[in-house]
C-alpha positions in Angstrom: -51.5 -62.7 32.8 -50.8 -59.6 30.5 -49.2 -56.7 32.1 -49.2 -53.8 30.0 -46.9 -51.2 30.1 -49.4 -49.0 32.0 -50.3 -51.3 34.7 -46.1 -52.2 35.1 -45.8 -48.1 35.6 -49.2 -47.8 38.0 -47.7 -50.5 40.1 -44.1 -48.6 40.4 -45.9 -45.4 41.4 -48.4 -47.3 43.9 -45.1 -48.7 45.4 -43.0 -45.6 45.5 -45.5 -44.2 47.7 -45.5 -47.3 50.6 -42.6 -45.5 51.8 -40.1 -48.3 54.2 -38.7 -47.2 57.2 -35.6 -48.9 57.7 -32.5 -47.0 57.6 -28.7 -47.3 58.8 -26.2 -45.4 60.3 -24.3 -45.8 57.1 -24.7 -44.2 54.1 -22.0 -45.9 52.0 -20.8 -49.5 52.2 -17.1 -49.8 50.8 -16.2 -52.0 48.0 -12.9 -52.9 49.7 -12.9 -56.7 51.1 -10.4 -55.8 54.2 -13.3 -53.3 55.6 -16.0 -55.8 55.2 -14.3 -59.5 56.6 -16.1 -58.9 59.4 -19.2 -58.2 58.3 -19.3 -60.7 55.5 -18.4 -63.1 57.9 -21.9 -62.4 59.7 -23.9 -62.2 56.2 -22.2 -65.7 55.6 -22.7 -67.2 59.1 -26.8 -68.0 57.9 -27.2 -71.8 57.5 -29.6 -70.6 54.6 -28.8 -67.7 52.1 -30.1 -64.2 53.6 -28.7 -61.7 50.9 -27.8 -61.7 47.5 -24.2 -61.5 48.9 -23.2 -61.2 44.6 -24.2 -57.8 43.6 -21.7 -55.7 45.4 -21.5 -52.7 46.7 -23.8 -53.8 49.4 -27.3 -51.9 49.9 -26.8 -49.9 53.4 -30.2 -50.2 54.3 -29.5 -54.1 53.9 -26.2 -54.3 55.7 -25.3 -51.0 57.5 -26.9 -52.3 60.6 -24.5 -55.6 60.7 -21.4 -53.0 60.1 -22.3 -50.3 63.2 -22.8 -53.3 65.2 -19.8 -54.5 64.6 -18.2 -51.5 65.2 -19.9 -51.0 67.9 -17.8 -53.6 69.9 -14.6 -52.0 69.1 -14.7 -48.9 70.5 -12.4 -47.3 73.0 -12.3 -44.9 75.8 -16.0 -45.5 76.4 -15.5 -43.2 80.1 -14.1 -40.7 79.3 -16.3 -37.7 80.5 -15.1 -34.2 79.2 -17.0 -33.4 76.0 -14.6 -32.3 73.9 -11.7 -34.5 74.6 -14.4 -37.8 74.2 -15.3 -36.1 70.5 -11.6 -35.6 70.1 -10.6 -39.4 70.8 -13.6 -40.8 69.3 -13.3 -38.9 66.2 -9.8 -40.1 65.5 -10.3 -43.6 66.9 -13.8 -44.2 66.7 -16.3 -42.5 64.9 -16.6 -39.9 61.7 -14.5 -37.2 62.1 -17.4 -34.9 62.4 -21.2 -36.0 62.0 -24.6 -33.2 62.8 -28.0 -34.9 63.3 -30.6 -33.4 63.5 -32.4 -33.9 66.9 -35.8 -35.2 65.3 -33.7 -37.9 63.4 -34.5 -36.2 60.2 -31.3 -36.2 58.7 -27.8 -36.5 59.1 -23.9 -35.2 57.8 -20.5 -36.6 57.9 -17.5 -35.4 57.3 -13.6 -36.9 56.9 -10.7 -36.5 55.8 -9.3 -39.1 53.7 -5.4 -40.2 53.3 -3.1 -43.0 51.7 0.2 -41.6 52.8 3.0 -44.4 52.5 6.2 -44.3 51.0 9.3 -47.6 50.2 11.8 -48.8 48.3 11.5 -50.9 44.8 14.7 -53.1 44.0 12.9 -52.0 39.9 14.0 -48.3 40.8 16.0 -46.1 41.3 13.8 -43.2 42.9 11.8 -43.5 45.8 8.7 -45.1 45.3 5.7 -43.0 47.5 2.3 -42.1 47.4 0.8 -39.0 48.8 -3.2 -38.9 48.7 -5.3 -36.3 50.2 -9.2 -36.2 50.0 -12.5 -35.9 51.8 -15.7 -37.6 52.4 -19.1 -36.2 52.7 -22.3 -38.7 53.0 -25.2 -37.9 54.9 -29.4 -39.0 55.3 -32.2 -37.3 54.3 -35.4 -38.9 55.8 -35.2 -42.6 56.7 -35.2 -43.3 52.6 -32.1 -41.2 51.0 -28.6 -41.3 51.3 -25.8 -39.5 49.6 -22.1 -39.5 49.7 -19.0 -38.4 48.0 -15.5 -38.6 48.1 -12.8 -36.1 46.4 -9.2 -37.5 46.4 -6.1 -35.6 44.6 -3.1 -37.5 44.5 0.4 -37.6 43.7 2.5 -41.1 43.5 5.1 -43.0 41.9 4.8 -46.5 41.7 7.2 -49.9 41.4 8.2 -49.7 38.0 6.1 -52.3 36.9 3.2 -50.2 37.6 5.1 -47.1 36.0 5.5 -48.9 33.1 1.6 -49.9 33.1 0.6 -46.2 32.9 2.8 -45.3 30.4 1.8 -47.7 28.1 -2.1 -47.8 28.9 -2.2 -43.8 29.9 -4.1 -44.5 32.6 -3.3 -45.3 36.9 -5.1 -49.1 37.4 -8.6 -47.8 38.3 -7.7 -44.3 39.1 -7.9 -42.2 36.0 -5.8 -39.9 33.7 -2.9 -39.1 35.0 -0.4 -36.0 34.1 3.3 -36.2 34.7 5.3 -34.1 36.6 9.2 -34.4 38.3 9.3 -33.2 41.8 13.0 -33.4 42.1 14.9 -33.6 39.1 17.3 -36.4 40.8 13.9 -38.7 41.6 12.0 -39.6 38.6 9.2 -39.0 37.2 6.0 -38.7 39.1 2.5 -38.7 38.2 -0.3 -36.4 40.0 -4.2 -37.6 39.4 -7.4 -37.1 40.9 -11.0 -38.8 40.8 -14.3 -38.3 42.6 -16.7 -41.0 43.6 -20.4 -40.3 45.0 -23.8 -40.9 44.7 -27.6 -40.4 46.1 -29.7 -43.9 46.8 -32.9 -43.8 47.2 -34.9 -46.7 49.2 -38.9 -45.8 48.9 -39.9 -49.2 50.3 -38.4 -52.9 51.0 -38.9 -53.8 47.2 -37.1 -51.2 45.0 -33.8 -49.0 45.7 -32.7 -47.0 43.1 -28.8 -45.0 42.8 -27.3 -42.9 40.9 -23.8 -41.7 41.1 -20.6 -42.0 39.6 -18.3 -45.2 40.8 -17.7 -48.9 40.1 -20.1 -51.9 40.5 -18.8 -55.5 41.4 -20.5 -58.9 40.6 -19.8 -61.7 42.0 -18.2 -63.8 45.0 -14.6 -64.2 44.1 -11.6 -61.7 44.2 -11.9 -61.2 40.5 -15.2 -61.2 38.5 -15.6 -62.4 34.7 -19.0 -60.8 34.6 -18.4 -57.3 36.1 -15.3 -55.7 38.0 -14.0 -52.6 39.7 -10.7 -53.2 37.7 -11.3 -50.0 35.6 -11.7 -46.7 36.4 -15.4 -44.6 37.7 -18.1 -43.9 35.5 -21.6 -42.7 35.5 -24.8 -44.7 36.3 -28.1 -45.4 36.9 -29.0 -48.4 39.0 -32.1 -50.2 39.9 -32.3 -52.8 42.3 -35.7 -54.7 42.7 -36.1 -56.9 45.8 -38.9 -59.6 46.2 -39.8 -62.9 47.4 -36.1 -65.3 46.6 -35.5 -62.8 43.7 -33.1 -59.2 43.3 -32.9 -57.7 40.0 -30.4 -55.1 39.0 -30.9 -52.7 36.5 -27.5 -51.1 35.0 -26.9 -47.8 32.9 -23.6 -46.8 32.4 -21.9 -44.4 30.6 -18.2 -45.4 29.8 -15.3 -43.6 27.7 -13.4 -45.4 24.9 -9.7 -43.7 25.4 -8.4 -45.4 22.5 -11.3 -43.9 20.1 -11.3 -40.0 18.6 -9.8 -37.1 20.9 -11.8 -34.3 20.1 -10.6 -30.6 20.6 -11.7 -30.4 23.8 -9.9 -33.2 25.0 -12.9 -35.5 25.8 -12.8 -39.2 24.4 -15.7 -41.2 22.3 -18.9 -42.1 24.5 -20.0 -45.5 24.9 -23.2 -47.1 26.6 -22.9 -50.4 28.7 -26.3 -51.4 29.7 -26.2 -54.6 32.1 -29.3 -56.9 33.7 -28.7 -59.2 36.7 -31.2 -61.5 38.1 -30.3 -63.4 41.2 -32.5 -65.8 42.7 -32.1 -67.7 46.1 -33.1 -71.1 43.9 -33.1 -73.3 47.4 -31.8 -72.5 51.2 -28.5 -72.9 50.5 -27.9 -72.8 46.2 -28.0 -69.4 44.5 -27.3 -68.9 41.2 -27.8 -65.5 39.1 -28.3 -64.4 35.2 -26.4 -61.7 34.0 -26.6 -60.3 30.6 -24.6 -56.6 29.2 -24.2 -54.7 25.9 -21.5 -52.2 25.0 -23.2 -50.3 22.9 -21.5 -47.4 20.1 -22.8 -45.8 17.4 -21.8 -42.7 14.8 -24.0 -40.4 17.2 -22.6 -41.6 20.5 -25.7 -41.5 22.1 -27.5 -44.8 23.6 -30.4 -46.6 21.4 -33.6 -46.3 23.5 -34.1 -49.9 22.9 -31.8 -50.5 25.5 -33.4 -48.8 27.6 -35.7 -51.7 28.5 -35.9 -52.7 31.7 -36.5 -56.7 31.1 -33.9 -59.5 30.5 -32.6 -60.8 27.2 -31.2 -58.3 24.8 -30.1 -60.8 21.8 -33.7 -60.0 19.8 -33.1 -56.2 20.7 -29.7 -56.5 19.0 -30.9 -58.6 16.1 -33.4 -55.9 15.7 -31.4 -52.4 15.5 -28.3 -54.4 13.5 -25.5 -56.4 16.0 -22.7 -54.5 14.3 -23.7 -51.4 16.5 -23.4 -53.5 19.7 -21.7 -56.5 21.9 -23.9 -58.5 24.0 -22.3 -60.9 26.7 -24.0 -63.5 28.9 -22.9 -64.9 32.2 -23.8 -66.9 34.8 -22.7 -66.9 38.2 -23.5 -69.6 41.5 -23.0 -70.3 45.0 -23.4 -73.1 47.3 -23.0 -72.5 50.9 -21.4 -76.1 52.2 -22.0 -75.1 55.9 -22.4 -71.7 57.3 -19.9 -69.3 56.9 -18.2 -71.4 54.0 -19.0 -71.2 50.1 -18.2 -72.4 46.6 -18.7 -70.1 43.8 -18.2 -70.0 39.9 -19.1 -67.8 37.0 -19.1 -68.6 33.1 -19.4 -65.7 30.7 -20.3 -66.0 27.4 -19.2 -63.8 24.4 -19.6 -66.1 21.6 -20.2 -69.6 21.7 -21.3 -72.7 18.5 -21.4 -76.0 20.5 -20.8 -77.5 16.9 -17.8 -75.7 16.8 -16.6 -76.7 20.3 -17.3 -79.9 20.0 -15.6 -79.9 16.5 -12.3 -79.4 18.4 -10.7 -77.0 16.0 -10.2 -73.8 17.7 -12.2 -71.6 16.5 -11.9 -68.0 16.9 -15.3 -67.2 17.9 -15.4 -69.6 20.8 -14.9 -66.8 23.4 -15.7 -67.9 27.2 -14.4 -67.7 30.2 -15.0 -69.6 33.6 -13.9 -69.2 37.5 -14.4 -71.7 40.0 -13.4 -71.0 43.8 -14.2 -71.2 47.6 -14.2 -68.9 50.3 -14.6 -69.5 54.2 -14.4 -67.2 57.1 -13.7 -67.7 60.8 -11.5 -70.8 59.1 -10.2 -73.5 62.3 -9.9 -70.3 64.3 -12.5 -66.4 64.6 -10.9 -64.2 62.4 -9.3 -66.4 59.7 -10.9 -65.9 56.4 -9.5 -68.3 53.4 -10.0 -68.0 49.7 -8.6 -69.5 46.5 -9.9 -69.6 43.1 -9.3 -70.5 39.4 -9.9 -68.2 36.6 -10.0 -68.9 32.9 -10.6 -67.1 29.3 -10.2 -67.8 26.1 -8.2 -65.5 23.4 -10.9 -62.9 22.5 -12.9 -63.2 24.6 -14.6 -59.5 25.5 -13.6 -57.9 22.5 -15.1 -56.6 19.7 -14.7 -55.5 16.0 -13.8 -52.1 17.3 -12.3 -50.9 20.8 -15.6 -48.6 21.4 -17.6 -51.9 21.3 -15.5 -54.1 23.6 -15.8 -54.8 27.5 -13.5 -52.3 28.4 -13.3 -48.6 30.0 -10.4 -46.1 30.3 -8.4 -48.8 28.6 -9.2 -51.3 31.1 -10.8 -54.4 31.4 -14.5 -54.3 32.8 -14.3 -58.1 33.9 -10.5 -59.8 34.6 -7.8 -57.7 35.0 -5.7 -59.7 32.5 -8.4 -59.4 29.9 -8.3 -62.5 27.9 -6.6 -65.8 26.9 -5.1 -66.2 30.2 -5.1 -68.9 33.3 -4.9 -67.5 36.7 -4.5 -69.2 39.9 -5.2 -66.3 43.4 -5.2 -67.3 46.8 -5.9 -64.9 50.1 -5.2 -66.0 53.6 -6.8 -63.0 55.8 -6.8 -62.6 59.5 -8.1 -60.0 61.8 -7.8 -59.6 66.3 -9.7 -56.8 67.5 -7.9 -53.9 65.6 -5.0 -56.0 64.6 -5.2 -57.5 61.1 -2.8 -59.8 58.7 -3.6 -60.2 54.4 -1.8 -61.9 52.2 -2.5 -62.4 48.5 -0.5 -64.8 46.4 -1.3 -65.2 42.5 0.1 -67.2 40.0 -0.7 -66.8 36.3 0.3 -68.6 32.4 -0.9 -65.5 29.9 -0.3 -65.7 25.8 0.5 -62.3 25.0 1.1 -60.1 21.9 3.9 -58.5 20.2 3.9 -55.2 18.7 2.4 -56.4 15.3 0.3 -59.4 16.3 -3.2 -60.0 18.0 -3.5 -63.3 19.5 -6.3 -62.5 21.6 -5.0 -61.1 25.0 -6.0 -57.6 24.6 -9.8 -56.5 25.1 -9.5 -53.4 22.6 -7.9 -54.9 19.7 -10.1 -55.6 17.2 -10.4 -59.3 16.7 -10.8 -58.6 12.9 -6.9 -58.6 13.2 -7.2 -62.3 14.7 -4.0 -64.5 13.4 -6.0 -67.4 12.6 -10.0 -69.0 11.9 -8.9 -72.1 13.4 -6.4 -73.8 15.9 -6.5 -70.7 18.2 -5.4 -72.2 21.9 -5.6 -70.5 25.1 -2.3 -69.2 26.1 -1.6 -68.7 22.2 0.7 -66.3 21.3 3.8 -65.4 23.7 3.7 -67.4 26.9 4.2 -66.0 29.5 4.3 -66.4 33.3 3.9 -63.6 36.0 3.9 -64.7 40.2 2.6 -62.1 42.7 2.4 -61.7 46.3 1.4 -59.4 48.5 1.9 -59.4 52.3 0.6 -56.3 55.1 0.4 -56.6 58.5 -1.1 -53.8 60.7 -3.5 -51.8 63.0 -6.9 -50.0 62.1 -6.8 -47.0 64.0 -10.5 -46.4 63.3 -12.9 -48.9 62.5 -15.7 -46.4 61.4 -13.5 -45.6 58.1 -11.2 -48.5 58.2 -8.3 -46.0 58.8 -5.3 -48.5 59.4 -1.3 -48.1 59.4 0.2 -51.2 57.1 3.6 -52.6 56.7 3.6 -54.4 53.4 6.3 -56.8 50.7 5.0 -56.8 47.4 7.3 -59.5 45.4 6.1 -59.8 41.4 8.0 -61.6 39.2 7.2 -61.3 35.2 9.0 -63.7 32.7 7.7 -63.7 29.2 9.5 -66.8 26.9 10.5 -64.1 24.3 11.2 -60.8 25.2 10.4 -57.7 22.9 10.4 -54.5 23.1 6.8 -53.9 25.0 7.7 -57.3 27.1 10.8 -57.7 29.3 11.7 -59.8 32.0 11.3 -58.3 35.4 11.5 -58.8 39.1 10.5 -56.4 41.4 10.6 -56.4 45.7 8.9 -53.2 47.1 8.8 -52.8 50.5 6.5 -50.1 52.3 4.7 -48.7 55.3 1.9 -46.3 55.2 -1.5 -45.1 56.8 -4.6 -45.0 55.0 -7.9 -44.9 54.8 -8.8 -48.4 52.6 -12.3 -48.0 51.4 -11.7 -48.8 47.6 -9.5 -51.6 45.6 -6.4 -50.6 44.4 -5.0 -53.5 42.2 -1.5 -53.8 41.5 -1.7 -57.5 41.2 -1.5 -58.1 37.3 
């Protein structure tokens, strides 16, 4: 059948107008795994596949009604009779700190405060390491179709010096912006003080289509890490598109991303660059999904995005043979699921950057053989309710994700848009998870081999180096370069004071150990024990674990 480009946009309009009437409590569904165990653990506990569990953050009108639910059997102090001292226990134990509804159900607006207030001691410094965050959230309904929701944090911390050292070097907090130094105390150390805003308005006109757009991070995949898509680096802008039929959801991504390492202009903004990224997940049987992801980084001399990207379909190699494939960097990826029994799945992505099976085959180590793979499983309510378990195996060759300039790489904010690590590593990351009632338990182990560069060298580690500087054609090896070996794990035990914004108070040991076979000066041996206790209010990832 031929479907024109008018009929495609008379059948959009026609189904924008079949407005659906499902809505949740919930205008925002956190990206943070701690706040949704629970609640996966439901999603999961199908014997067939329900949702298209992959493309995170959830949809609220999808899932919201699974998380009130569940919080729904937590709360406290359901007797107590005087108005204002119920609203005064519930909004500190229970509910938003303050929500207005309109009486009609028309709409709806919540407000609360936001902290991560902890504070320690590092065995890798001197100073006290702390973190002081502030902030406040704002979400609300319109109608049973629109959502929106912000949140503002400011924040002033200093970190194991590991993670000191990290910023410093890469200018940037992990996955929470440009930061400014500053020395509270002239006996302490230095400090930095950043700030970043998420938000965005979604818009659900019927069951088929749901369309966002806001400023934030996007996650794809089952696993702790992702090879195709991460929330490793810092927010951006975007547009996204979800389309929801039959065994199929397609997602439509347009981002807008900054290349820190490019040209700082006068007024202090950074080069522009354009990923643009299609995922099609399909439920192929009851219990096998398996999805098809495809993204180009996209730069040019005018910094502004090619309308050919623009299209809305899958498969972007012709576009890019057609407009010149110097200008952009298309990757493709592949990512599966097989649910074994209810509540228990194995997963595994592949990404492709570059890839000549005559070449592989050939043995010889070519440069341009840039992949990268993860296998894993994942089960919840694990021999006892409340035990989730997870370990999985990650893998990328040297190069992979980069490109012949930083600008065109996989990379934002000099991070990593996929793997932490970036490239030409082997990882190994285990989480044993456990959560009573409001109690909870986490603890992350990771092991990983890494071939590293020196100051003069590019064997293939770093996203944003460009791999015309490559050592070698031939004989490249994963784990080229400087070997070296870094162990991490994390431990926090606690008690979520309220469910309803996964406000918890944690005692955690964080133990990393980095030991690089030759040390220069950007690599040194290291071993750090930080021990801390804080409250906060976990909605996004923070990861330290690198």
């Amino acid at each position: 059948m031929n479907f024109s480009s008018k009929s495609f946009i008379l059948w959009m309009a026609c189904s924008l107008l079949l407005v659906h009437s499902v809505w949740s409590q919930r205008p925002f569904v956190p990206l943070n795994p701690s706040a949704l165990q629970e609640t996966e653990a439901v999603l999961y506990s199908k014997e067939d596949i329900q949702l298209h569990t992959a493309i995170k953050p959830y949809n609220t009108f999808e899932v919201g009604h699974v998380m009130d639910s569940i919080h729904q059997g937590k709360r406290f102090g359901k007797d107590i009779d005087k108005k204002f001292k119920r609203w005064l226990y519930n909004a500190f134990l229970n509910d938003h700190f303050l929500e207005v509804k309109d009486k009609n159900d028309k709409y709806s607006l919540i407000l609360n405060p936001l902290l991560d207030i902890r504070a320690g001691t590092s065995t890798d410094l001197d100073a006290l390491p702390y973190n002081n965050t502030r902030g406040i959230q704002i979400m609300g309904r319109i109608g049973k179709t629109m959502t929106f929701y912000t949140d503002v944090y400011e924040n002033q911390a200093r970190f194991p010096n590991y993670v000191n050292q990290f910023v410093n070097e890469q200018l940037v907090v992990p996955g929470q912006g440009f930061p400014k130094e500053f020395d509270p105390l002239t006996s302490s150390g230095t400090a930095f003080d950043f700030s970043y805003v998420n938000g965005h308005v979604t818009f659900q006109p019927n069951e088929f289509f749901n369309f966002e757009f806001g400023n934030g991070k996007n996650f794809i995949g089952e696993g702790h890490r992702s090879l195709l898509m991460s929330d490793v680096g810092f927010n951006y802008p975007y547009l996204k598109i979800r389309t929801s039929f039959w065994k199929l959801n397609y997602v439509n991504l347009y981002a807008q991303m900054r290349d820190i390492r490019g040209t700082s202009y006068s007024d202090a903004t950074f080069d522009k660059k354009y990923v643009v990224s299609h995922y099609l997940s399909i439920n192929a049987t009851k219990k096998f999904n398996i999805g098809l992801f495809e993204t180009i980084v996209y730069q040019d001399s005018t910094q502004t995005l090619d309308l050919s990207y623009l299209n809305p379909f899958i498969l972007y190699r012709p576009i890019e043979f057609a407009i010149g494939s110097r200008s952009g960097n298309v990757l493709m990826g592949f990512n599966m699921s097989y649910k074994v029994r209810p509540k228990q799945i194995i997963y595994s992505q592949i990404m492709i950057d570059e890839f000549k099976f005559d070449e592989v085959f050939k043995g010889d180590g070519w440069w341009a053989n840039k992949f990268a793979i993860q296998l894993g499983v994942k089960s919840y309510d694990s021999f006892v309710p409340g035990l989730k378990l997870q370990t999985e195996l990650n893998f990328a060759r040297p190069y992979t994700y980069s490109h012949r300039t930083s600008g065109r790489s996989f990379g934002h904010y000099n991070q990593p848009l996929a793997h932490i690590l970036g490239a030409n590593f082997i990882e190994s990351v285990s989480i044993i998870g456990y959560q009573k009632g409001r109690w909870f338990g986490n603890m992350e182990i990771m092991y990983a081999l890494q071939g590293l560069d020196d100051e003069t060298t590019n064997y293939g580690s770093d996203v944003f180096l460009s791999y015309d500087t490559r050592e070698n054609n031939y004989g490249n090896e994963t784990l080229q370069g400087i070997k070296s070996r870094t162990f991490y794990t994390d431990l926090r035990l606690g008690y979520i004071i309220n469910p309803r914004t996964n406000l918890r108070a944690e005692l955690g040991l964080t133990y990393r150990s980095f030991n690089p076979e030759l040390e220069t000066a950007t690599l040194q041996k290291s071993n750090t024990a930080y021990i801390h206790f804080g409250i906060t209010t976990a909605l996004n990832n923070k990861y330290y674990d690198f």
